[in-house]
C-alpha positions in Angstrom: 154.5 161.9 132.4 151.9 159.0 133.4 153.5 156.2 134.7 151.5 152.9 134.2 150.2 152.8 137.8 148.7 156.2 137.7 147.2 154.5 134.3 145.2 152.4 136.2 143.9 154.4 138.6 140.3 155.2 138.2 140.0 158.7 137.2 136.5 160.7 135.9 138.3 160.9 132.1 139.4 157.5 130.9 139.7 159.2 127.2 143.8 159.6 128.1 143.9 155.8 128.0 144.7 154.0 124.8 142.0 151.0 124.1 143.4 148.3 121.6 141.1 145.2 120.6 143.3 142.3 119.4 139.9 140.4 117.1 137.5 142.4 115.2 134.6 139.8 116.0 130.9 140.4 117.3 132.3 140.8 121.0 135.2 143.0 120.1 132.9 145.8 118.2 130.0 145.4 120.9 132.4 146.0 123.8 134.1 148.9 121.2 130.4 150.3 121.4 129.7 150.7 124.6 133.0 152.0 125.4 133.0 154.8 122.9 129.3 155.9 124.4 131.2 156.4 127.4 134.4 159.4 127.8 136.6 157.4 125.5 137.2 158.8 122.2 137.8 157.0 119.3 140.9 158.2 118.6 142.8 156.4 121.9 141.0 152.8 120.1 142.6 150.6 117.5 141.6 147.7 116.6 143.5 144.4 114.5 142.7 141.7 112.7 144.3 139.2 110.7 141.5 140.4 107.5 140.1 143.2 106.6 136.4 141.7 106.0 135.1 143.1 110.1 137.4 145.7 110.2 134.8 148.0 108.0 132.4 148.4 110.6 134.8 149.5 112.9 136.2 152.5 111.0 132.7 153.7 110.2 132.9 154.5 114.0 136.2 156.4 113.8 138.4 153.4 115.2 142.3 152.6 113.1 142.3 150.1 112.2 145.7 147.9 111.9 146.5 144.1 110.8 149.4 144.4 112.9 148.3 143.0 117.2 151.7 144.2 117.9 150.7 147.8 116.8 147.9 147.1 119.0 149.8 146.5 122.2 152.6 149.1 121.5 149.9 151.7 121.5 147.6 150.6 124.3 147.2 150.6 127.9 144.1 148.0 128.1 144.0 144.9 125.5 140.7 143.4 125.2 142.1 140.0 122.9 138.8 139.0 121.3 140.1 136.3 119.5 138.6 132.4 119.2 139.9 130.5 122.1 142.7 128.2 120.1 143.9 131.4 118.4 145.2 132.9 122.2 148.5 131.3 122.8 149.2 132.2 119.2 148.5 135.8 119.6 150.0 135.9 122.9 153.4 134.4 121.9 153.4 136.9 119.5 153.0 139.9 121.3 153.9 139.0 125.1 157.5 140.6 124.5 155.9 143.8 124.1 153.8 143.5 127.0 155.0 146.0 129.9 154.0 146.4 133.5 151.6 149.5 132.3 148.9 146.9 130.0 146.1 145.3 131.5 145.4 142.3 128.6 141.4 141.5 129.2 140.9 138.2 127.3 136.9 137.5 126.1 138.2 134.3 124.8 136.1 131.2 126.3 137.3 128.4 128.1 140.9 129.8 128.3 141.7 130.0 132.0 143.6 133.0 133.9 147.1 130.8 134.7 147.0 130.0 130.7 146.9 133.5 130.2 149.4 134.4 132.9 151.9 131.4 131.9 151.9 133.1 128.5 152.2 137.2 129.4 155.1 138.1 131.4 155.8 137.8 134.9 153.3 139.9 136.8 151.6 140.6 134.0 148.0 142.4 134.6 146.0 139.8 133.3 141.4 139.4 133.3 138.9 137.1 131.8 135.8 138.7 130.8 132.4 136.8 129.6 130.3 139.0 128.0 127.3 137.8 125.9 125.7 139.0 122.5 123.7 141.9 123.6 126.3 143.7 124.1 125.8 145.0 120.9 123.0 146.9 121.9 124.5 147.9 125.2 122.5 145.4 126.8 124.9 143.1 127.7 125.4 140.9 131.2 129.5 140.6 131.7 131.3 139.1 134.7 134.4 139.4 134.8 137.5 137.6 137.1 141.2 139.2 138.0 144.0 137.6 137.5 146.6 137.7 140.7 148.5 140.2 139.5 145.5 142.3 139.4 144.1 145.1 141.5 141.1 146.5 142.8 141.4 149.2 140.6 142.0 147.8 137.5 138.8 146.2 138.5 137.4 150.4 139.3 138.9 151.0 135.6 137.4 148.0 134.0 134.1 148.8 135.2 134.2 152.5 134.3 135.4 151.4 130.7 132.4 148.6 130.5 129.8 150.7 132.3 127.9 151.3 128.6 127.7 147.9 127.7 125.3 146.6 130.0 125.5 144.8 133.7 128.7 144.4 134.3 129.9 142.4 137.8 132.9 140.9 139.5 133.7 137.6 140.4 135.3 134.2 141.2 136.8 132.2 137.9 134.7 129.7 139.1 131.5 131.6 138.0 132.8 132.1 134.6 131.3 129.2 133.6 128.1 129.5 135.3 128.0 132.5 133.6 128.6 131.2 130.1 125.8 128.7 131.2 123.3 131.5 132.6 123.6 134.4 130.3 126.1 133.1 127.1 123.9 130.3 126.1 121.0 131.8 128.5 119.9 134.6 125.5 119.1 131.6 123.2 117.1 130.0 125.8 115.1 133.0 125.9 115.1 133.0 122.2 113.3 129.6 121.8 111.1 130.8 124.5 110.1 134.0 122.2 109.8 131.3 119.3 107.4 129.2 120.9 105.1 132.4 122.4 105.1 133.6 118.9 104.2 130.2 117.3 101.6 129.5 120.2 100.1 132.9 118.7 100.2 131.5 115.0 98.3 128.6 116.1 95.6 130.4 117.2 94.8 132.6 114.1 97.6 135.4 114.7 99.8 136.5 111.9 102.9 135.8 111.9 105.1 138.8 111.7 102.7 140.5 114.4 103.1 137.7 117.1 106.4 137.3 116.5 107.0 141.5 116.7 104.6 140.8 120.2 106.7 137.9 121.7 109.9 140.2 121.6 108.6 143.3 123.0 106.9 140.7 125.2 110.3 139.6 126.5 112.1 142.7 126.4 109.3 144.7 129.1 109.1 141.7 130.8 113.0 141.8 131.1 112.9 145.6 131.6 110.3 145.4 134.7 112.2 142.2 136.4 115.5 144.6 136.3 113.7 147.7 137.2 111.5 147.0 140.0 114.4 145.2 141.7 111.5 142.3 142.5 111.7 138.7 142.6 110.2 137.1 139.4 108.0 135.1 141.5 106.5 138.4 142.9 105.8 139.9 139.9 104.7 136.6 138.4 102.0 136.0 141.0 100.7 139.8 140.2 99.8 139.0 136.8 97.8 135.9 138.4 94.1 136.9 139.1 92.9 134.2 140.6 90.7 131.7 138.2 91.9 133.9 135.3 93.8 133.4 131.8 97.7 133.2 133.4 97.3 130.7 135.8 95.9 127.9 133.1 99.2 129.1 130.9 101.2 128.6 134.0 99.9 125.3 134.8 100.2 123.9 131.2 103.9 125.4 131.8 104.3 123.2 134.9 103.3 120.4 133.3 105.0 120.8 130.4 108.8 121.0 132.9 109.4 124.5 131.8 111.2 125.1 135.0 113.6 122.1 135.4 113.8 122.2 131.6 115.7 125.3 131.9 117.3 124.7 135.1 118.7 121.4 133.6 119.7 123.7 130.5 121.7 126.0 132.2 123.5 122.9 134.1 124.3 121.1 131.0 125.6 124.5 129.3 127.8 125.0 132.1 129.2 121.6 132.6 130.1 121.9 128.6 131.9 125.2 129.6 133.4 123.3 132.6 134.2 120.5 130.0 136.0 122.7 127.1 138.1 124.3 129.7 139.7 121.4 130.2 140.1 119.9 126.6 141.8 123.4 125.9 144.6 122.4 128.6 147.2 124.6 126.2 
């Protein structure tokens, strides 16, 4: 018999743990993904939702699904509840008195804080907040994740072999959940405009449009891939691609003067101060 501590010990084959997702939303199948390319098989997942209209693409992967989030929690040792952020007390209410000392109850939902979630489970309830962002449907995500205080390092050693699929996954303060929001959650449309406006800087100067915009993402993508791989500072690789009196320097200076760089330093300050903001309004 596996008591729920032994549960949450890291171990090489987290397919004996039962994953439930409470929210069949974008999040919920991208994190679903990338922890079924892992050890876990899709058997120990189910998945519920108040409609069946998401639940489709989740069966197609071999996951039950259920409408029933108390079926969820009955059956599972980690609870990912993926639901929008209002919808948490709600969902939590419903299920908390099913919630033993075995579950660890991962919320993605933004802006709701660890002591709301732990003034709605039970008493030392295992309780984390995760932020992942939207490429984690490709397994290309950026999550930070903070623990609760009834939480231990290795349900942080479990979390991380459960999310390991999904993309970068790191530790860390509350606090930095909203930077994070600010960096990375809002952060993939600022590179998105960015990829617009390469691609419509090649339009303008006789490229088609499909092509250049097909360029600009694989553009971004290696650029992305080299910054993570080489392990160097942008700056360094930056100033490689610079020969001097040469093509990228006259981009780069039109880019200065343009306040590319505060622009987007001032854009992840405003996202995250909006985080910072929400947070508060939610005040459950």
């Amino acid at each position: 018999d596996l008591g729920g501590d032994s549960l949450r010990i890291p171990s090489p084959s987290p397919d004996i743990l039962k994953i439930g997702f409470i929210g069949a939303g974008n999040m919920a199948f991208g994190i679903a993904k990338g922890i079924l390319s892992g050890n876990v098989l899709p058997a120990n997942v189910k998945v519920s939702a108040p409609s069946s209209r998401n639940l489709g693409r989740f069966q197609e992967l071999g996951i039950a699904v259920t409408h029933s989030n108390i079926e969820v929690v009955c059956g599972s040792d980690v609870v990912f509840v993926a639901v929008k952020p209002h919808l948490v007390p709600l969902v939590l209410k419903e299920v908390t008195q099913h919630v033993t000392d075995r579950h660890m109850i991962v919320s993605v939902a933004a802006g709701v804080t660890l002591a709301t979630l732990e003034e709605l489970l039970p008493e030392n309830s295992v309780a984390i907040r995760l932020m992942p962002n939207l490429p984690c449907l490709v397994q290309e995500g950026a999550l930070l994740f903070a623990r609760g205080s009834h939480a231990k390092q290795e349900d942080s050693a479990l979390l991380r072999s459960l999310l390991h699929r999904c993309g970068l996954v790191e530790e860390g303060p509350e606090a930095w959940i909203d930077i994070h929001t600010g960096l990375s959650g809002s952060g993939v449309a600022f590179v998105y405009l960015f990829a617009e406006a390469l691609a419509e800087g090649a339009v303008k100067m006789g490229m088609p449009s499909a092509l250049a915009h097909s360029i600009a993402s694989q553009t971004v993508l290696g650029a992305g891939r080299l910054l993570r791989d080489s392990g160097k500072h942008p700056a360094q690789l930056r100033s490689e691609v610079c020969t001097p009196g040469g093509t990228t320097i006259y981009g780069l200076h039109t880019l200065e003067q343009g306040g590319v760089r505060a622009s987007t330093m001032s854009a992840v300050e405003s996202a995250t101060e909006r985080a910072r903001e929400l947070e508060k309004k939610k005040g459950f």
